[in-house]
N, C-alpha and C positions, 0 to 999 in steps of 0.2 A: 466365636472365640476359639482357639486351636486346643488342641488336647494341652497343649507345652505351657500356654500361658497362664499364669493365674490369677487369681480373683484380686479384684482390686476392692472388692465391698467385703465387709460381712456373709457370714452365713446366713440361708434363708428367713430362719430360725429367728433371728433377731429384728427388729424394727430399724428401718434403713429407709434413709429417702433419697433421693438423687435429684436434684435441682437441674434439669438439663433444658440446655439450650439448643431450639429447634431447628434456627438457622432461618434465613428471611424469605421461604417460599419452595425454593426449587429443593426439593427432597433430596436428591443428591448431592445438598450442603451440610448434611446432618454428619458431627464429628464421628467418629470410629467409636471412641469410647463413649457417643449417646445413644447408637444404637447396640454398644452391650449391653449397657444400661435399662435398656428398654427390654430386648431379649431375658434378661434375668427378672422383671418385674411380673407383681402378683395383682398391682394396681396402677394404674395411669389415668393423672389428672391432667387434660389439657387444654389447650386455648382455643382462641377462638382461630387464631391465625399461624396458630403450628398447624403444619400441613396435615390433615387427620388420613394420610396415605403413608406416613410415617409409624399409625400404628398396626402396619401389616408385620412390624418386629417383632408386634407382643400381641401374638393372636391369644393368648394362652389367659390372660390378664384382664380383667376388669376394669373397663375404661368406664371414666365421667366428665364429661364435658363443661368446664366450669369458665367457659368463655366470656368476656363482655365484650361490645361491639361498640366503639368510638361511645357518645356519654349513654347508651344504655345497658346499662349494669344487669346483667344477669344473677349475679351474685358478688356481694362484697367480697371485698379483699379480706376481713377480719372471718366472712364464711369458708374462704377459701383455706386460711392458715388453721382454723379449726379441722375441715375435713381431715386434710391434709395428716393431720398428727392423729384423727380419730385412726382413718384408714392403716397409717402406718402401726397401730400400736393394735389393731383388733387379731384375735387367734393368737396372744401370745409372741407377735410379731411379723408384721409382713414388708416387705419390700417395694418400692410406691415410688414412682417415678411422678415427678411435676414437670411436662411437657411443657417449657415456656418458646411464645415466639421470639425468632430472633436470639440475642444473647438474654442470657440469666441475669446480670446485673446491670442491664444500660437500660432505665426506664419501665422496668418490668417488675418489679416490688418483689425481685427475687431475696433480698436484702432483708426482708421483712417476713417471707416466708423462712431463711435460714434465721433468723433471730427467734421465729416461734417454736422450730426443732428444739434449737438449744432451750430455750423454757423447759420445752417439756420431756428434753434431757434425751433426746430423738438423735441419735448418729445420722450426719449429714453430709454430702458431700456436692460441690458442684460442678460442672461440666457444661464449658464455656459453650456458648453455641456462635454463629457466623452474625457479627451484626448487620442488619440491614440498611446500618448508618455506614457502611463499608461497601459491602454487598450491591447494593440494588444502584446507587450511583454507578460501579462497575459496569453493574448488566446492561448500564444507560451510556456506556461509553463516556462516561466523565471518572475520572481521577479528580479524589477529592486535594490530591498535592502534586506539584509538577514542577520542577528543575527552575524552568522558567515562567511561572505564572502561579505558583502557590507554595510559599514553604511553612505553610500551618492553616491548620481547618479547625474546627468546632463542632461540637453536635449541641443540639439544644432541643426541648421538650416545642412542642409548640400547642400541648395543652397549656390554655389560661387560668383553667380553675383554681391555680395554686398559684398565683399571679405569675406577673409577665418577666421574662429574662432581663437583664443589666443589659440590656444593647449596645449603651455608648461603651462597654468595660470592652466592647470586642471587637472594637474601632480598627484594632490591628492584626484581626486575625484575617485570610486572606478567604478561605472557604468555610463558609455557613450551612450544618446540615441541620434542616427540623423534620422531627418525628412527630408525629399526632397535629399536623399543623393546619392541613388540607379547608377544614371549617373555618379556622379563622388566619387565612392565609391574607387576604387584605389587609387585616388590621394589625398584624405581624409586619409585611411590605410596608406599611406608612410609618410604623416607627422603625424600624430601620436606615429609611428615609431621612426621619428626624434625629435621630441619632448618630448621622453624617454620610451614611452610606450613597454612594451618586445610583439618583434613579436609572440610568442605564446601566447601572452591573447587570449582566445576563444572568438568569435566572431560569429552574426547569423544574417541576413536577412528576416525577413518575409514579405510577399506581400499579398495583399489584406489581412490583419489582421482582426480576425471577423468574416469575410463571408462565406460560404463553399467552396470558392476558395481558402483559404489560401493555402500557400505554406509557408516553412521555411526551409532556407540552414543555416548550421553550419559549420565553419570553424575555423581560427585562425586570427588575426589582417593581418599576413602575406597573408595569404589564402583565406581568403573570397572572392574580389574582382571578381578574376578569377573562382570561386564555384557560384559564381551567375551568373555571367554572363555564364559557360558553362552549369548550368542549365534554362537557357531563363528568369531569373527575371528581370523584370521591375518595374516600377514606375506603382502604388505606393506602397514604402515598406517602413517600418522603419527596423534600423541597430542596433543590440545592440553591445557594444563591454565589457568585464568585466564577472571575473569571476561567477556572477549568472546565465551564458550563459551555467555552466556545468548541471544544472537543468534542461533545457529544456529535454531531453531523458526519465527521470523520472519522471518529470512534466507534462507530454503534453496532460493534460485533453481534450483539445478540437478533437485533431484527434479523442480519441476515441469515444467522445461522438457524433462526428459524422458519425461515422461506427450504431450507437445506434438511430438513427434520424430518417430512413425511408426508403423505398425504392425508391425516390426522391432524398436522400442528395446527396449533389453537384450538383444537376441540376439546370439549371434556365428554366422554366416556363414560358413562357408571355403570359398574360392575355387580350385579345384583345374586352371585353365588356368595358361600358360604366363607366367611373370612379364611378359613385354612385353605378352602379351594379356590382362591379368586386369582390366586398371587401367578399360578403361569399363564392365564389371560390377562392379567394386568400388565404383565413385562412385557408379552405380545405385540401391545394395544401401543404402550408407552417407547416400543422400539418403532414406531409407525407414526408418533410424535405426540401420540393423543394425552390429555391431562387427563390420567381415572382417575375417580372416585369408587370406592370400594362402599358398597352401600346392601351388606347382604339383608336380603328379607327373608329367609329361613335359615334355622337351625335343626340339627338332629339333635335328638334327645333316645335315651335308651330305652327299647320296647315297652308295652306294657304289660307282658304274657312273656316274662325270660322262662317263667315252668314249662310251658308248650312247647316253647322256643325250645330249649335245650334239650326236651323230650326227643324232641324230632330230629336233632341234631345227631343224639345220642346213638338213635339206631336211623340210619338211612336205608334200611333195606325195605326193596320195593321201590326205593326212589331211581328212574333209570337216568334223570339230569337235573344237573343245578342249575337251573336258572337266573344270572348275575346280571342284573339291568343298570348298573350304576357303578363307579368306582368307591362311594361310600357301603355299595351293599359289599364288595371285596374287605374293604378294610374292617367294617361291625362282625363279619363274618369268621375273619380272624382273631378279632377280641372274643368274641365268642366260645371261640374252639379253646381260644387262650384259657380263658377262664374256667372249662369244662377239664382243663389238663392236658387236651388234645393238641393236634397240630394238624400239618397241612396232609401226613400221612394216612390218615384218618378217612379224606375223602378216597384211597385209591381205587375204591371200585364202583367209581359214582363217577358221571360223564362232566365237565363243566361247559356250559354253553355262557361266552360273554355278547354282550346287545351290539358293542362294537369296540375300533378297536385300539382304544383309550380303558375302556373295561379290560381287554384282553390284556393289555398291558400292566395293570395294576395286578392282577393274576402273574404274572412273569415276573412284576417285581418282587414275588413272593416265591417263586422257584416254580408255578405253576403254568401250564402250558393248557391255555383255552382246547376245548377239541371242536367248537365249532363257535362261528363268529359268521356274521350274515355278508352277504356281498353287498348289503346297501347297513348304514346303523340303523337301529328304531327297533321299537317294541315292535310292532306289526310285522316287522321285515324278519324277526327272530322266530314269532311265532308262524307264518308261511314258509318258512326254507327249512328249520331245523328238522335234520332225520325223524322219522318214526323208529320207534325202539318195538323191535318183534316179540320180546319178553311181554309188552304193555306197559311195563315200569311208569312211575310218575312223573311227570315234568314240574318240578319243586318249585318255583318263584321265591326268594328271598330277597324283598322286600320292604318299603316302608309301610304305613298302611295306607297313605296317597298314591299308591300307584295309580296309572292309570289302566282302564280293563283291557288298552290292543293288543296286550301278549295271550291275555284270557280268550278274546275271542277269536281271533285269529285259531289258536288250539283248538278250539271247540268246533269250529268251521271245518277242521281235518277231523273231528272225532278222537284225539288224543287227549287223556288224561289231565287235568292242571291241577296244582296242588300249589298253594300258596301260604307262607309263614314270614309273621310280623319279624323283620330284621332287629329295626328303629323305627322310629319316628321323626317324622318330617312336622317339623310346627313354624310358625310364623315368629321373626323376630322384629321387635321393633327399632327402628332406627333413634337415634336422639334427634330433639327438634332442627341441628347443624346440619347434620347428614340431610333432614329431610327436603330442609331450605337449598340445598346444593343439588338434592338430586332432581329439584322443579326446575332448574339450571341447568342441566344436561342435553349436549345433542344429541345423542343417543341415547338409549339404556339396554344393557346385551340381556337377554332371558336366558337359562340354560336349563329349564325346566317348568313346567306347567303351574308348578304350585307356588313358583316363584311370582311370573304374568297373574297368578289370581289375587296374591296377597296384592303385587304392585298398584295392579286395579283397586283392592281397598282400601288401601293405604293413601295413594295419591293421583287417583282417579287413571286416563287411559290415555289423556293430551300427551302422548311421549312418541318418537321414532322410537320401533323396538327391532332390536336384533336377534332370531332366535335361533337357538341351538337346535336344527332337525324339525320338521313336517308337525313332527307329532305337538313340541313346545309351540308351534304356530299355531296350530291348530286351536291351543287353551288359551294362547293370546286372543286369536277371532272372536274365539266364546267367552273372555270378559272383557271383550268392548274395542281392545284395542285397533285401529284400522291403519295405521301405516309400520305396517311389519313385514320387513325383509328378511327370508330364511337362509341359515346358510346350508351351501351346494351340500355338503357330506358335515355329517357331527364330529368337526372336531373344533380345536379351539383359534387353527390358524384360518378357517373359511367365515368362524364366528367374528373374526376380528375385519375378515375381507365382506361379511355383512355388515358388520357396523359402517366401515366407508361405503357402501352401495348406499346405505342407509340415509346417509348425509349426502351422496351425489345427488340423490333419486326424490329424495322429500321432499315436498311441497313447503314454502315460504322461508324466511331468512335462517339459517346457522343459528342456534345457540352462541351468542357470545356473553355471556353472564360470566363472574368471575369462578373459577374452579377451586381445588383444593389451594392452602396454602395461598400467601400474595406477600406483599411487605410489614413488615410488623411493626404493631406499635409495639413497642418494645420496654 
């Protein structure tokens, strides 16, 4: 949002919910005002089929996954409305986005969520999202109205649990959309049927609408049921039925435009750095065509010895270089100094060496100018080339406490000094069970760090392509298990992206086509 605009919620300070709609897959359908929405949130509740690549808005924010998947219920809708108001009203007040797929009120019991707010006196506001009753026919090259062949459509639930639609009431409407219908798509076809419709109206299925997964069968009223099912379609699809179903074939901009996308398109991607840090490998990936999935498995947390820490900080004499192996040790590094009252002045009589030169630059963004950076990246490459200091001075490592020891031994192999102090801490985060079911789905998965490959390995075994960032991160992929890992040429994030496709030209047995983030929403 711009300095000029202003706030269209509450302040923080208050209990605020935003009922936003996610829009039917392709994350580039998310309105303007959902993703400030998201950007201003403290809490995010979302679905199962809002694109969970939509919450790279709100890294800052406490996400819960309160999805259900066609009839199995992860959580009520009456647990949903409860959270929902606990989360918004805890601390005095906090601000809590509900992530719905699709639009907020077409089918989505957003209706019912804004009636529990107002109960329990909750300021609320909602923000329309793209329906998928709109949306995903487009993507399919069908217009659901057209000059000469439709001047009115419908949408209709094609969940039965709440019994069956008035068919014959719609005798006159010209295009039929159903949402949630995919399961009982026969038995929807035969009354319609009965209900007067002629079994040759053309009729079409498309699943995950949107995404680079789409698929779309065409058939007839009569026909489709059995054309989806003996092509493997599931939920979630929308159903059109009605003569602008004869368009799709000449219409179907999206297939081609994603022949046109990249040498990525259709893949999914998963991104295994830190949610703040994933986002300009993610755009990367996704400008190459690839579906990511942002699925970090660690977090920093702050040191456990800030007394040491700070000691050391405080007097640096004796130290002849700082050793910066990471772009998170630059930015803790700065918090630090922050906190101590200091600044970047502080360091002027202390050398900075960065590992390479994506560190060196996170240095620059801070007004600091590396004075030595390796000709190849890597710990090892830092510790064989950097000058010896003729004083003897220390060579400082600041640090997680997972490093690994190639900068230590490499030094010791020269007989120079190493001195090492805990920055942060690097710990394992756990994914929610969505992420983790999407990331067994991936055709790749990029590493950008060793402690990443060891959790991945515990987490969800080593069956994966892995892409890693530099020698050194292969190296702790080999050592937990992994065997089909392609390194990229130099560490940075555009050769990382050029492994992940070596990755997928080069691997052994079929492409990943599992459905990726985001698809058509039941709505």
């Amino acid at each position: 949002m711009s300095a000029s605009a202003p706030s269209r919620a509450p302040a923080a300070s208050r209990a605020f919910v935003s009922l936003v709609g996610a829009g039917p897959g392709d994350a580039g359908l998310l309105t303007l005002r959902g993703r400030e929405a998201l950007e201003q949130a403290e809490v995010v509740l979302f679905d199962y089929l809002a694109n969970p690549d939509l919450l790279r808005f709100a890294p800052q924010a406490e996400t819960i996954y309160v999805g259900k998947k066609g009839f199995s219920e992860y959580i009520r809708q009456e647990q949903i409305n409860g959270l929902l108001v606990q989360k918004a009203s805890e601390g005095g007040g906090r601000r809590v986005v509900r992530l719905k797929g699709g639009d907020v009120f077409v089918f989505g019991r957003g209706g019912e969520e804004a009636e529990a707010c107002v109960q329990a006196g909750i300021p609320f506001e909602v923000v329309p999202g793209v329906s998928s009753a709109l949306a995903v026919p487009a993507y399919a090259g069908i217009p659901v109205t057209h000059r000469d062949l439709a001047q009115s459509f419908a949408v209709l639930t094609g969940n039965t649990r709440e019994g069956s639609a008035h068919y014959g009431r719609l005798s006159g409407v010209d295009t039929l959309v159903l949402l949630m219908g995919v399961r009982n798509l026969a038995g929807i076809a035969a009354d319609l049927i009965e209900s007067g419709r002629a079994p040759e109206t053309p009729a079409a299925t498309i699943q995950w609408g949107t995404t680079p997964q789409q698929r779309v069968v065409t058939g007839t009223l009569a026909t489709i049921a059995g054309r989806v099912q003996a092509a493997g379609l599931s939920a979630p699809a929308v159903t059109v039925v009605g003569e602008v179903v004869r368009l799709h074939d000449p219409l179907r901009w999206f297939e081609a435009a994603q022949g046109a996308r990249g040498p990525l398109a259709g893949q999914t991607v998963a991104v295994t750095r830190t949610r703040v840090g994933a986002s300009d490998l993610s755009e990367r990936l996704r400008a190459r065509g690839a579906s990511v999935l942002e699925v970090p498995l660690i977090r920093f947390a702050p040191t456990a010895e800030p007394g040491a820490l700070h000691a050391r900080l405080r007097d640096l004499s004796g130290v002849a270089w700082l050793l910066l192996t990471s772009n998170q040790a630059v930015a803790a590094l700065f918090e630090h100094l922050d906190a101590l009252g200091l600044d970047a002045r502080h360091l002027a009589g202390t050398r900075l060496a960065a590992v390479g030169p994506s560190t060196a630059r996170s240095l620059a963004e801070r007004g600091l100018r590396a004075d030595f950076v390796p000709s190849v990246a890597g710990a090892r490459h830092l510790g064989a080339q950097i000058p010896a200091t003729p004083d003897g001075g220390t060579l400082l490592h600041l640090t997680s406490q997972l490093a690994e020891d190639h900068l230590e031994r490499a030094l010791a192999a020269r007989g120079l000094p190493y001195g090492r102090a805990e920055l942060y801490r690097t710990e394992p985060a756990r994914p929610d069970d969505l992420s983790m079911d999407r990331l067994r789905g991936a055709a790749v998965v990029t590493l950008a760090s060793g402690s990443a490959a060891r959790h991945l390995a515990a987490l969800a075994g080593t069956d994966f392509r892995v892409a890693a960032m530099g020698e050194q991160t292969a190296d702790a992929a080999r050592e937990a298990g992994f065997t089909r890992v392609m390194v990229a040429a130099v560490p940075t994030l555009d050769a990382l992206a050029d492994a992940a496709e070596d990755a997928l030209r080069t691997g052994d047995g079929p492409l990943s086509r599992q459905p990726g983030p985001g698809g058509a929403p039941r709505e």
